[in-house]
N, C-alpha and C positions, 0 to 999 in steps of 0.2 A: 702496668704490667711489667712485672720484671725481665730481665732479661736468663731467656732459656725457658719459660713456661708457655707451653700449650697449649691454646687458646679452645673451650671444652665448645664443639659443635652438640648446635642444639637439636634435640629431640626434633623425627620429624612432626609429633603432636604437634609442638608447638611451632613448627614451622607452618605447618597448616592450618594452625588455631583450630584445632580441635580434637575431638578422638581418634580414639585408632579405627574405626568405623569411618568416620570421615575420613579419615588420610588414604584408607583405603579406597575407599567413591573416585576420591581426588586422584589416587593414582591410575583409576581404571578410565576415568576420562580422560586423563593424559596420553594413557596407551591408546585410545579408541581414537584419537587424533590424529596419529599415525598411521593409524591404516588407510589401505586407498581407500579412495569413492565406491562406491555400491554404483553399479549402472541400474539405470532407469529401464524397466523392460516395456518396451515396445509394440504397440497391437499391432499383432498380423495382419498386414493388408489385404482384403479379399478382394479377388476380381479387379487389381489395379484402377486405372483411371476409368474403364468401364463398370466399373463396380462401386465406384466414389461418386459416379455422375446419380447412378442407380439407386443409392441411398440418401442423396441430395433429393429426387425426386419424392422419395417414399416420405422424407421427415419433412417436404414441403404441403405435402398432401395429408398431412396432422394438423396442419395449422387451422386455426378457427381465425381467417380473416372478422374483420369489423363490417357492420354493415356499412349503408353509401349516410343515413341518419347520423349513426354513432361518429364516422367521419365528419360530416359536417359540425356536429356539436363540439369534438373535440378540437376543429382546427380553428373554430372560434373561440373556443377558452384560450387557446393558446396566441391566439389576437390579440385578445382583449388584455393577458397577462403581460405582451409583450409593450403594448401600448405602456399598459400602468406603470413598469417599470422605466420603461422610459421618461414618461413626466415624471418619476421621481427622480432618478437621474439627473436630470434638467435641472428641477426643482434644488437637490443639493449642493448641484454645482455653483450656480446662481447663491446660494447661500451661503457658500462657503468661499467664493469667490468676490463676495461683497466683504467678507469676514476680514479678509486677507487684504483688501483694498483699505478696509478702514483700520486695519494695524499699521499697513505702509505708509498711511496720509493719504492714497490715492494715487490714481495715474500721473506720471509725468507728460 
């Protein structure tokens, strides 16, 4: 560039790579950045802590506990899942730990 010329700023199209639609989009989320936060609105509290204990009770009184059966049955799956995973555990470590001895040569 010679000296005394102009250096010609580019289009903002192509500063944004692409239309004037886009540039537009582009500029409007830039402005929307600027603006503060939106607050969060908040449920009115009814009946403070006596009113929160009141609806604790009502949504526990929905519930469809398990029978003493269903209990049983599921806290032996959960037994017998915890068992298996265990011996595999075991099982991999043991395998992966002889793996590892016979890369090294072995214990010293």
């Amino acid at each position: 560039m010679y000296r005394g010329a102009v250096a010609e700023r580019p289009s903002r199209e192509v500063f944004y790579g692409g239309s004037p639609q886009l540039v537009r989009e582009q500029e409007r989320l830039m402005a929307d950045k600027h603006k503060p936060p939106q607050r969060i609105p908040l449920p009115k509290a009814k009946g403070g802590l006596k009113g929160y204990f009141a609806e604790v009770a009502a949504e526990m009184r929905k519930v469809v506990w398990p029978t003493r059966a269903e209990t049983v049955r599921l806290t032996g799956v959960v037994l017998i899942v915890c068992v298996v995973f265990s011996i595999y555990l075991w099982a991999f470590g043991l395998v992966v730990g002889t793996g590892i001895d016979a890369i090294l040569g072995g214990r010293p």
